[in-house]
C-alpha positions in Angstrom: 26.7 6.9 31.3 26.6 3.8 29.3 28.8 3.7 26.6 27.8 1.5 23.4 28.5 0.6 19.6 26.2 3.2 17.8 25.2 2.4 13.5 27.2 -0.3 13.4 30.4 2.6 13.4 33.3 0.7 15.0 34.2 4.1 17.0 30.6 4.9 17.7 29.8 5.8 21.3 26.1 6.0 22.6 25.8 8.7 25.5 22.7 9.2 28.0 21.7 12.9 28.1 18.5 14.9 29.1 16.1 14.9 26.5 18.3 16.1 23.5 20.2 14.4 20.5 24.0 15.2 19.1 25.9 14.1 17.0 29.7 15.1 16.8 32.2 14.4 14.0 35.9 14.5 15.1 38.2 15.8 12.6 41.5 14.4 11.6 44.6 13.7 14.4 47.0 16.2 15.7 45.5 19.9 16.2 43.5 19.5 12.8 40.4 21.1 13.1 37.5 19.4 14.9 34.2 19.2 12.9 30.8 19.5 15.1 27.5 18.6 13.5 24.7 19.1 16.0 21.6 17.5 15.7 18.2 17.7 17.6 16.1 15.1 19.8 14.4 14.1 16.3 17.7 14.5 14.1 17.2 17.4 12.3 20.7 19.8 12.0 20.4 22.5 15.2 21.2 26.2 14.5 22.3 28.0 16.6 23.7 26.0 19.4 27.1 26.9 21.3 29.7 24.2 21.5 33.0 24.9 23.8 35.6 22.1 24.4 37.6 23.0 28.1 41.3 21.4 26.9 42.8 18.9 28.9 44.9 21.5 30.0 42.7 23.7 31.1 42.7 27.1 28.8 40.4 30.1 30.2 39.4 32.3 27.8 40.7 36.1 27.8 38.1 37.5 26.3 39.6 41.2 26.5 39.1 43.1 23.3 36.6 40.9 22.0 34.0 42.8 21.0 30.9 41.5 19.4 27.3 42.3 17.7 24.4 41.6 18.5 22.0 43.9 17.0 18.5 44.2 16.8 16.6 44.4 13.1 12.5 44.0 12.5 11.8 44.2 16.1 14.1 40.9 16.3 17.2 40.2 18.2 19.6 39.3 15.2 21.4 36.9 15.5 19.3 35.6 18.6 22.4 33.8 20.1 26.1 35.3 20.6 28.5 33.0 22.2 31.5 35.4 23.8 34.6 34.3 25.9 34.4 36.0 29.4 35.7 39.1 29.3 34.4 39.9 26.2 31.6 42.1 25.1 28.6 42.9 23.1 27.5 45.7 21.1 23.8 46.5 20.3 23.1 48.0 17.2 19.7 49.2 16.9 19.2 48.5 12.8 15.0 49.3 13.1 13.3 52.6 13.0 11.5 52.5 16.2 13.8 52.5 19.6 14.3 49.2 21.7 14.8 49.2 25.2 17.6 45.9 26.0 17.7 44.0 28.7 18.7 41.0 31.0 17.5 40.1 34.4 20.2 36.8 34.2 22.2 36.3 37.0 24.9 35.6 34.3 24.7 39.4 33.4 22.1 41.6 34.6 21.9 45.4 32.4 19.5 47.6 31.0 20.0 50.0 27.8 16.9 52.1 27.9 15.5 53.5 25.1 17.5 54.1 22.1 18.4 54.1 18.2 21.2 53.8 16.3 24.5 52.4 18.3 24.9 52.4 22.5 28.1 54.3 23.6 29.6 51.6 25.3 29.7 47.7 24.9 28.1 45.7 28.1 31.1 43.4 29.1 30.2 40.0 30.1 32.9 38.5 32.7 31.4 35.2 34.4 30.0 31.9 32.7 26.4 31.1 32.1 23.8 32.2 29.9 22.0 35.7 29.6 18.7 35.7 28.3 18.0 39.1 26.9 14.7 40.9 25.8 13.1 44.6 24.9 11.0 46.3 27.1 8.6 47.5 24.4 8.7 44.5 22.3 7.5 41.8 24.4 8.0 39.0 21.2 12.0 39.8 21.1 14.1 37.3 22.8 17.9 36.8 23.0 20.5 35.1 24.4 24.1 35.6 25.0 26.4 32.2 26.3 29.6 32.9 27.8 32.4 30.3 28.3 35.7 30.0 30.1 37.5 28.5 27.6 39.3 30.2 23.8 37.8 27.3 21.9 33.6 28.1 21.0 32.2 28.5 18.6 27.8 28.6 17.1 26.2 25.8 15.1 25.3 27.2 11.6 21.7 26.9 9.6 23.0 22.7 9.3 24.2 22.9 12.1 27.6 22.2 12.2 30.7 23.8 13.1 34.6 23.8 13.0 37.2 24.1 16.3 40.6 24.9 15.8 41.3 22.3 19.1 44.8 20.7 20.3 45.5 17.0 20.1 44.7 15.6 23.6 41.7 14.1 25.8 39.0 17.1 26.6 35.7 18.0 27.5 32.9 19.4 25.0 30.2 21.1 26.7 27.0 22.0 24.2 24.2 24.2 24.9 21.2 25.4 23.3 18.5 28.1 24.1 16.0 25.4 24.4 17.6 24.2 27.7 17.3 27.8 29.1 19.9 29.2 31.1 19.4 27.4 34.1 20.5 23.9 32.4 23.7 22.9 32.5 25.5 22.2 28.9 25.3 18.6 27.8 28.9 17.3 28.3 31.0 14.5 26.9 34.5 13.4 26.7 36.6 14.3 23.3 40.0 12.6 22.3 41.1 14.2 19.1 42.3 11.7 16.3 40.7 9.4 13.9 37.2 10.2 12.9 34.8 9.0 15.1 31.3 9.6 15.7 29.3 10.2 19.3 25.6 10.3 19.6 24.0 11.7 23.1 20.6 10.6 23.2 17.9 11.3 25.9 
């Protein structure tokens, strides 16, 4: 990677990725919390991406007893990415009238909840790392995906695109991945040392 002076920003750092743009705003020194403002290839603000920063000393998530939603609403996975900690799990709500039929052929997470309304019995736990790209076997338009990382720090871009981590002071690792990189794409990764504000762009 070839680091440079980006905007003229005397902590600026210019990063080579694959065909994406970020930008990241570190937050204050000591474990204040880390601002994240994620941007795309053209620089608009990108929804819905997952950012996870693996500590220097290497936290693993323990995701049991995290249970989350992701339901389904106007034939429409909602929300249409849920970031969990392995371990945890996901619920799927069926909020429409008509039935949906849920389900993933990842290798992340493969599972199938045939036909039903209203609430599934159980949660489908997700317990390795990757990406699960879900759909409905009835509604061919609905698409989903669920992200699960090794590490208790994650966390999904808002509608701007930006979000706040609770991290440690220390050198890490921030890994980012959106569903436009599929789930066979790595996460774009970059180094992290909490502190003084600084800014990092990752440009392909």
């Amino acid at each position: 990677m070839r680091h440079t002076t980006a905007c003229g920003h005397p902590h600026g750092q210019w990063l080579t990725a694959a065909g994406l743009a970020w930008l990241l705003l570190s937050g204050a020194a000591q474990a204040a919390p880390q601002a994240f403002t994620v941007l795309n290839e053209t620089g608009q603000p990108l929804p819905q991406a997952v950012v996870s920063v693996i500590t220097a000393k290497g936290e693993k998530a323990n995701g049991a007893g995290t249970v989350v939603d992701m339901g389904q609403r106007n034939r429409q996975f909602t929300p249409t990415v849920v970031a969990v900690p392995v371990g945890g799990a996901v619920n799927f709500p069926n909020y429409d009238t008509v039935r949906h039929h849920v389900y993933s052929f990842s290798n992340t997470r493969k599972f199938e909840i045939k036909l039903y309304s209203g609430t599934p019995a159980a949660p489908v736990v997700f317990d390795k790392p990757g990406t699960a790209t879900l759909g409905c076997n009835i509604h061919d338009g609905m698409i989903g995906y669920i992200h699960v990382v090794d590490t208790p720090f994650y966390g999904v871009t808002d509608a701007q695109g930006r979000l706040t981590l609770d991290v440690p002071a220390g050198d890490h690792k921030v890994r980012i991945w959106a569903p436009a990189m599929g789930e066979a794409a790595p996460p774009v990764e970059f180094n992290l040392r909490t502190g003084p504000a600084a800014t990092y762009r990752v440009k392909g």
